[in-house]
C-alpha positions as CSV (number, residue, x, y, z in Angstrom):
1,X,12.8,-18.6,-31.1
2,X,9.5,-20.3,-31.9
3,X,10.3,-23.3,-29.3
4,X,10.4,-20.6,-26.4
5,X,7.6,-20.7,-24.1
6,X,5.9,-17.5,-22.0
7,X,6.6,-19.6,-18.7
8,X,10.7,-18.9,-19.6
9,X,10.7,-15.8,-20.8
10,X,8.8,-14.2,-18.2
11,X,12.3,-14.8,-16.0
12,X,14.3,-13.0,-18.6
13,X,12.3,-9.9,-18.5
14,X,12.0,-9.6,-14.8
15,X,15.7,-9.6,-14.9
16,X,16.4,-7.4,-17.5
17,X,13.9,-4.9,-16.0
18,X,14.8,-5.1,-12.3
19,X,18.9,-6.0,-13.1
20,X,18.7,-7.9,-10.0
21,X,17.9,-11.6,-9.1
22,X,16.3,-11.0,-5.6
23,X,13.9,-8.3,-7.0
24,X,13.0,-10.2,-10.4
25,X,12.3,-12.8,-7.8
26,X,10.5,-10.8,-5.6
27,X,8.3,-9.8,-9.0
28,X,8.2,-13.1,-9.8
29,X,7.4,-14.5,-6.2
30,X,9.8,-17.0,-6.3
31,X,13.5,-17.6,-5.0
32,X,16.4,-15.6,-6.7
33,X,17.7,-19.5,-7.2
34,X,14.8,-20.4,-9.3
35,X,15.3,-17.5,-11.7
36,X,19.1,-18.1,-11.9
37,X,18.3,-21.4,-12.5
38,X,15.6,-20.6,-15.3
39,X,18.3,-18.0,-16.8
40,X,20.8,-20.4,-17.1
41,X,18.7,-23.1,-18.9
42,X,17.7,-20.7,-21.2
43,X,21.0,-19.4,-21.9
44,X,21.5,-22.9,-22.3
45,X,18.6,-23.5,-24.8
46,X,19.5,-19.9,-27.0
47,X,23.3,-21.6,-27.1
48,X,23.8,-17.5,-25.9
49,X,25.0,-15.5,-22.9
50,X,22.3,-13.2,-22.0
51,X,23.7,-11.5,-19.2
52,X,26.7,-10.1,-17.7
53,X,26.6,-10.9,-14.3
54,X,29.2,-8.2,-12.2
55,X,29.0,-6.5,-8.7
56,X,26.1,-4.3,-10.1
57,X,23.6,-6.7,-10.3
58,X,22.7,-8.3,-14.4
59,X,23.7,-6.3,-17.2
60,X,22.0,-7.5,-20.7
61,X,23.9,-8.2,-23.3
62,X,23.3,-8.0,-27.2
63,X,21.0,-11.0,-27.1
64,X,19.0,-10.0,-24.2
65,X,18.3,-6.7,-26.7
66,X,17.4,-9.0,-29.8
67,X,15.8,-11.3,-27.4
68,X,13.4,-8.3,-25.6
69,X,11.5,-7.9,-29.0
70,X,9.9,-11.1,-29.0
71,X,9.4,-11.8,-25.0
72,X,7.4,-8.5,-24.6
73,X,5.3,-9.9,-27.5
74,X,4.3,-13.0,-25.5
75,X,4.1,-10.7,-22.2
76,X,1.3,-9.0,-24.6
77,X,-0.6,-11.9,-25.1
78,X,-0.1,-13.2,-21.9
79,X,-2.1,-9.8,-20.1
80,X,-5.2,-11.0,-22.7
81,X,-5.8,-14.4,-20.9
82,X,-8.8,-14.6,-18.4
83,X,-7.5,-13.1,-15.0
84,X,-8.8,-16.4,-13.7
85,X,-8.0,-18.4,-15.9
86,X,-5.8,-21.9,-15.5
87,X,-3.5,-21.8,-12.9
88,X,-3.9,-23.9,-9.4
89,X,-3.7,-21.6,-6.2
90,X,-0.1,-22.9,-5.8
91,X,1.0,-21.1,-8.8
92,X,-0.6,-17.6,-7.8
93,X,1.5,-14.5,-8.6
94,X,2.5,-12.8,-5.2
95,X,1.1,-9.0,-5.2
96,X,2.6,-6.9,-2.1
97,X,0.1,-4.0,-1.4
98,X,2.0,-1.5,0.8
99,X,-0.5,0.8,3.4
100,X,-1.3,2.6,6.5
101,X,-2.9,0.4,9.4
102,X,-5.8,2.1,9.0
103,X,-6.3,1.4,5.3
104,X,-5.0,-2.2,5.9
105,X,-7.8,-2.6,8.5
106,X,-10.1,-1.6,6.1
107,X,-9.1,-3.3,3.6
108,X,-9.0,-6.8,4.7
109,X,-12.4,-5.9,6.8
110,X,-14.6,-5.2,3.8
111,X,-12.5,-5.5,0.4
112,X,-10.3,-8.6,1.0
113,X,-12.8,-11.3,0.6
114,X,-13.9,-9.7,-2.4
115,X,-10.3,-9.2,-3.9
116,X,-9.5,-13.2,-3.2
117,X,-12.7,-14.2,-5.4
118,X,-12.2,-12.1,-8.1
119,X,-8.5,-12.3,-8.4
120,X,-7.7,-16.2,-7.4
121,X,-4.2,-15.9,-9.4
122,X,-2.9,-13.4,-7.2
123,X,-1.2,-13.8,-3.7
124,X,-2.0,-11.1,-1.4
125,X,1.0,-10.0,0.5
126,X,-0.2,-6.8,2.8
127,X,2.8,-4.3,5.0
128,X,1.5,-2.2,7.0
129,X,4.5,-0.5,8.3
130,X,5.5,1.4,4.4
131,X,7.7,3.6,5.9
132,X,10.1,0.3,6.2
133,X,10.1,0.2,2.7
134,X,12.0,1.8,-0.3
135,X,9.8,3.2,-2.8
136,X,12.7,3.4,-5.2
137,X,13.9,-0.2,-4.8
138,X,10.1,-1.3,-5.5
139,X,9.6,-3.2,-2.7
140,X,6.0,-3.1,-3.5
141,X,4.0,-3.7,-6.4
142,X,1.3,-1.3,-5.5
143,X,1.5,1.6,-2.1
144,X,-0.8,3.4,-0.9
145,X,0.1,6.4,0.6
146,X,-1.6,9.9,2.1
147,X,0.7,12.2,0.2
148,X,1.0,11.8,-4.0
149,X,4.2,11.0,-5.2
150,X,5.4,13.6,-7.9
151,X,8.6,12.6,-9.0
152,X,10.6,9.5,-10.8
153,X,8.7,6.9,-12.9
154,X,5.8,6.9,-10.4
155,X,2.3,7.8,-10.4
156,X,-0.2,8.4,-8.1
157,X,-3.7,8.3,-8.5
158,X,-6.5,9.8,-5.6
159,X,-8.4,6.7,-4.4
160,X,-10.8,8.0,-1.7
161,X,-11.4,11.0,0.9
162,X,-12.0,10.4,4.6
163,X,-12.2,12.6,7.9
164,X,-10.9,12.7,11.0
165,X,-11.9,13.6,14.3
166,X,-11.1,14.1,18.0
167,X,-12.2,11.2,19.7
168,X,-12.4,10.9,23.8
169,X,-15.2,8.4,26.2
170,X,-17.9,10.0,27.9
171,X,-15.8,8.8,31.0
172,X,-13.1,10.8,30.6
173,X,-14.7,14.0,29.3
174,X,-17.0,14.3,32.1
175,X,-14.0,13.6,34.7
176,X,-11.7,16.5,32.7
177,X,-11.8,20.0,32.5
178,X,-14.4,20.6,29.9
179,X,-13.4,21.0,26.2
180,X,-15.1,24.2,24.6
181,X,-12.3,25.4,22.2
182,X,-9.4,24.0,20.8
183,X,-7.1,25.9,23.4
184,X,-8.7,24.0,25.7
185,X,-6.9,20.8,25.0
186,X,-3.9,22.1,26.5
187,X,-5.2,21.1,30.2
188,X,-6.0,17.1,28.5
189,X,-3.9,14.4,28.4
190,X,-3.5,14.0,24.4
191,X,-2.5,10.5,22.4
192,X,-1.1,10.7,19.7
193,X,2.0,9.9,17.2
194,X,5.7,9.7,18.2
195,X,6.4,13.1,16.4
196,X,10.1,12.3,15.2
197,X,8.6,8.9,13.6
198,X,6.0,10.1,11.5
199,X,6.2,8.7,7.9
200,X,3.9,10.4,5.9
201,X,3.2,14.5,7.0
202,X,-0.5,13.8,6.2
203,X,-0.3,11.7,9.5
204,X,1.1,15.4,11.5
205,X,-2.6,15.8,13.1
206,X,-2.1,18.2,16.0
207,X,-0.5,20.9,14.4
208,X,-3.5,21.3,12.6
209,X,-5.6,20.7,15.6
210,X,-3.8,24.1,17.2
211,X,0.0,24.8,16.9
212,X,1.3,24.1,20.0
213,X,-0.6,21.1,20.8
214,X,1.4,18.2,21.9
215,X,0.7,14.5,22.6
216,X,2.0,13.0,26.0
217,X,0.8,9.6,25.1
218,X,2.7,8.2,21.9
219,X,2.6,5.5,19.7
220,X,3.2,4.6,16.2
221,X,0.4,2.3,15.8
222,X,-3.1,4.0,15.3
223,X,-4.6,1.3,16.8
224,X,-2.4,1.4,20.0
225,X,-3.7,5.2,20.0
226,X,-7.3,4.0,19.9
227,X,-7.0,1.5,22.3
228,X,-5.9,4.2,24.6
229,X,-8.5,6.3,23.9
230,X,-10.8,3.2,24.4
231,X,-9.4,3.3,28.1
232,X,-10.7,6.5,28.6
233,X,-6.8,7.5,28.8
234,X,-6.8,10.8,27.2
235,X,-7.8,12.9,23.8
236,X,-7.1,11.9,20.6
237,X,-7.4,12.3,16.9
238,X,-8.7,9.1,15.0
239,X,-10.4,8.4,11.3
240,X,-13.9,8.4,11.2
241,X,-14.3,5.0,9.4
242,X,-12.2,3.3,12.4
243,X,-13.8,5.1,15.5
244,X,-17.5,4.8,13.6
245,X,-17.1,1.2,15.0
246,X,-17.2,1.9,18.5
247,X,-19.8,3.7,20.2
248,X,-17.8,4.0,23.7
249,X,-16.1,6.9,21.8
250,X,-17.3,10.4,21.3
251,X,-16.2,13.1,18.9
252,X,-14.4,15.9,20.3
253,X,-15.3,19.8,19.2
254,X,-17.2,17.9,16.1
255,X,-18.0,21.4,14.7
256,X,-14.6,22.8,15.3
257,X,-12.2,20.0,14.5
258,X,-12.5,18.5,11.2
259,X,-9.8,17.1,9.2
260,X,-9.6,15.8,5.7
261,X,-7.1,13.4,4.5
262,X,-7.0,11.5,1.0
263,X,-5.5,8.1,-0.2
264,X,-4.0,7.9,-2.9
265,X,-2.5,4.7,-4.9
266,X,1.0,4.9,-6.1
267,X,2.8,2.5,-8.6
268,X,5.7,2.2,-10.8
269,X,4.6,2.7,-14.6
270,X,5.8,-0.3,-15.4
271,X,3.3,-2.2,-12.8
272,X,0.6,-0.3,-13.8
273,X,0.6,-1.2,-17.5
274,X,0.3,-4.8,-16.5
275,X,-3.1,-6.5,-17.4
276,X,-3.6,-7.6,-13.8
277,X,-2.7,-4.0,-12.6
278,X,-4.9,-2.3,-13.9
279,X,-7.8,-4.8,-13.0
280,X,-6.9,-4.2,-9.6
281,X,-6.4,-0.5,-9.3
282,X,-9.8,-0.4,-11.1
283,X,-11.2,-2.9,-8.3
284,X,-9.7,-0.8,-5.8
285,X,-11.3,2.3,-7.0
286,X,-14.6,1.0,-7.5
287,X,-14.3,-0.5,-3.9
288,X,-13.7,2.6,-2.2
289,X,-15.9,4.8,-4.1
290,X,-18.8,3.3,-2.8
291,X,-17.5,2.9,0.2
292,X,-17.3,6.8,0.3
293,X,-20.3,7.3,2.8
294,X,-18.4,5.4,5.8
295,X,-14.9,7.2,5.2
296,X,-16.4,10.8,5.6
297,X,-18.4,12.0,8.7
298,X,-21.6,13.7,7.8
299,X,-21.2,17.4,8.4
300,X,-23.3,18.4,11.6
């Protein structure tokens, strides 16, 4: 055992965690024929079988389990090392960060450039369509979301607050019947989200704008919505941080409609007791926090 290096065993415990080669991989952020290759030249090297392989996926076997003991203690001391410490860019660990357009805007907008200095061993790998995903297959190392997730080996953890807002142009309004009450949007055209495509219910706006309000415009991209709304095509509900930046738009009822969303961050316990993790759920935190002044509209 004491000729086994961290740089093998870190391929024998993303298989025997995910049971799968195309997931360890995925972890890994390599090919699923690297880490078969790796797992077979250290079968090789142990002179033992340490998986079954079967239709399933990788089932360990007795020397996987006398095997775990000492590979989790290297994993240990690995998480100590510098987060910047030795490796070139090419060997960077790929991190996929699952979010909401929004968030993903502003994200790589103002935290981004900060995340690639202070993290240079980690590959940023950013979806912005989650609901494509599988929480449950881990698809992504760390999600953010605007509902917590309460159930399975998952937790959630409340990043940041932000508001939301009817947004139209001056152009439109003063061409439209005028807009006193929230009944009133009935007569306007209204963009908004395909309702039957919605991924997330913090994202079901209008109901909470007034019951029986109903968008005739539709997309499932917010910034599709707000480029509509930038054409002077209609009214429409956008996040304050993302209609802040342009000053064609104008809020809507701003005393009468005002919605509060949160983001949280959601990850799989065993990501978040990784060193490199927890630095970056801490970064993200930090981030955000004193960010907080741009995500929430003053009230008055």
């Amino acid at each position: 055992m004491s000729d086994l290096s961290w740089d093998d065993l870190q391929f024998f415990l993303a298989v025997m965690r995910e049971r799968q080669l195309s997931r360890a991989a995925r972890v890994l952020g390599t090919s699923h024929v690297t880490v078969s290759r790796r797992i077979d030249r250290l079968e090789q090297a142990l002179n033992a079988r340490l998986f079954e392989r079967n239709p399933r996926g990788y089932e360990p076997t007795p020397a996987s389990h006398r095997l775990l003991e000492t590979a989790e203690r290297m994993e240990e001391a690995a998480r100590q090392l510098p987060l910047s410490q030795g490796a070139a860019p090419g060997h960077a660990r790929s991190l996929r960060l699952a979010m909401p357009e929004g968030f993903a805007s502003l994200f790589s907008t103002h935290l981004l450039p900060e995340f690639i200095a202070r993290f240079p061993l980690l590959s940023p790998e950013i979806i912005t369509m989650p609901q494509v995903l599988s929480l449950s297959r881990r698809e992504a190392d760390i999600w953010i979301t605007l509902d917590p997730v309460t159930h399975g080996p998952y937790r959630s953890q409340r990043l940041a607050d932000y508001t939301l807002h009817l947004y139209a142009t001056p152009a439109y309004l003063e061409g439209s019947a005028p807009i006193h009450a929230p009944e009133d949007l009935l007569q306007h055209r209204i963009i908004g989200y395909i309702e039957e495509m919605i991924f997330a219910p913090g994202l079901d706006y209008l109901g909470e704008v007034l019951p029986s309000l109903r968008a005739s415009v539709k997309s499932t991209s917010v910034f599709s919505q707000l480029a509509a709304l930038r054409n002077g095509l209609g009214v429409g509900v956008l996040p304050h941080f993302l209609a802040a930046k342009y000053p064609g738009l104008q809020i809507v009822l701003p005393e009468q409609v005002r919605l509060t969303r949160t983001y949280w961050l959601t990850c799989h316990r065993d990501v978040r007791i990784m060193r490199w993790a927890g630095a970056v759920i801490d970064f993200l935190g930090e981030k955000l926090g004193a960010r907080g002044q741009e995500l929430i509209r003053p009230v008055g």
